[in-house]
Structure formats: structure tokens, C-alpha cells
C-alpha positions in Angstrom: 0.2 7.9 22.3 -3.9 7.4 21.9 -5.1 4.6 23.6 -7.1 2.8 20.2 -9.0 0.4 22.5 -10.5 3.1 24.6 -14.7 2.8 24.1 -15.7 6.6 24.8 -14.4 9.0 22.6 -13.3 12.4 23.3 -15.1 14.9 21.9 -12.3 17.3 21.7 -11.3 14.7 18.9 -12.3 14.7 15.3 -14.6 12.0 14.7 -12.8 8.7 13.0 -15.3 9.5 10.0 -13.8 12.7 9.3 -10.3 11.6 9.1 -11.0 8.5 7.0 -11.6 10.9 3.8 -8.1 12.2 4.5 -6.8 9.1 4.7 -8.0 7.4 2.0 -7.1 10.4 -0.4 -3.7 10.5 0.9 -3.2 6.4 0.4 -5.1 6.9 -3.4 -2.5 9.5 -4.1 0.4 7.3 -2.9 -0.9 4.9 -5.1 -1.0 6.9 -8.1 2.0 8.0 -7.4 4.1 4.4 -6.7 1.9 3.3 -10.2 3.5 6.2 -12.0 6.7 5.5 -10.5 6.1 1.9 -11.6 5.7 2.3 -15.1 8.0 4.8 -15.2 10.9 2.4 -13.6 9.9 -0.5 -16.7 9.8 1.6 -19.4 13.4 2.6 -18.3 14.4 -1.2 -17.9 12.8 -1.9 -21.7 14.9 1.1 -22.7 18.3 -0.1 -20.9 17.9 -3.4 -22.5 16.5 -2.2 -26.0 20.2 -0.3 -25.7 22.4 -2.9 -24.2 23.0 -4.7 -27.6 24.7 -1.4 -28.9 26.9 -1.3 -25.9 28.2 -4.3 -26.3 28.4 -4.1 -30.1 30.7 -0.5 -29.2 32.6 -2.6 -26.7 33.7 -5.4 -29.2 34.2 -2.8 -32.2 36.8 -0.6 -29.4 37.9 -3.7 -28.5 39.2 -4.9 -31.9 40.4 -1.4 -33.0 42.8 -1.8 -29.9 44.0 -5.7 -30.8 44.5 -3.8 -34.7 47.0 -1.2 -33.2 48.8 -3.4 -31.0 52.3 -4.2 -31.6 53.5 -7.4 -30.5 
């Protein structure tokens, strides 16, 4: 592990400039991706509760069919 409080810098080592850019482009992709995944993860909640009335509508409609063919 790199000691981060060390003052001199090795020059074997790229300089922290030149990995920032990296760095930053990565965390802006990550971004875009989690703000995709985002919007993407509401419009399916909108959608799930847009359909849940039919659901329950089907449920009660089955339900009643099955009370209609009982026999006591």
C-alpha cells in the first residue's frame, strides 16, 4: 500500500495530474450510468403502480367467478 502522506514523489510514478482525468471520467460515467439506472428504476415503479389497479380488479373478478361456482 502507497504511503499518501509521503512529501517526495517517485518519479517512477505517474504524476497525480495525469490520473485525475481518469478518474474523473470514470466517476462521470458512473454517474451517468446510476442516473440512467435511476430513471430507469421510476419509470418501472410508475408503470407497476399504473398496473396494480388491474391486478386487483383480475383478482376480485377470479375471485367472484370462484364464490359463483361453489357449491355449498
Amino acid at each position: 500500500m502507497k504511503d499518501v502522506n509521503k512529501r517526495t514523489r517517485d518519479p517512477a510514478e505517474p504524476a497525480p495530474e495525469a490520473e485525475g482525468a481518469p478518474e474523473a471520467e470514470a466517476e462521470a460515467a458512473r454517474r451517468r450510468r446510476r442516473a440512467q439506472f435511476l430513471r430507469e428504476l421510476h419509470e418501472a415503479k410508475a408503470l407497476r403502480e399504473r398496473v396494480k389497479p388491474r391486478r386487483a380488479r383480475a383478482a376480485r373478478m377470479r375471485q367472484q367467478m370462484r364464490m359463483r361456482t361453489f357449491r355449498w
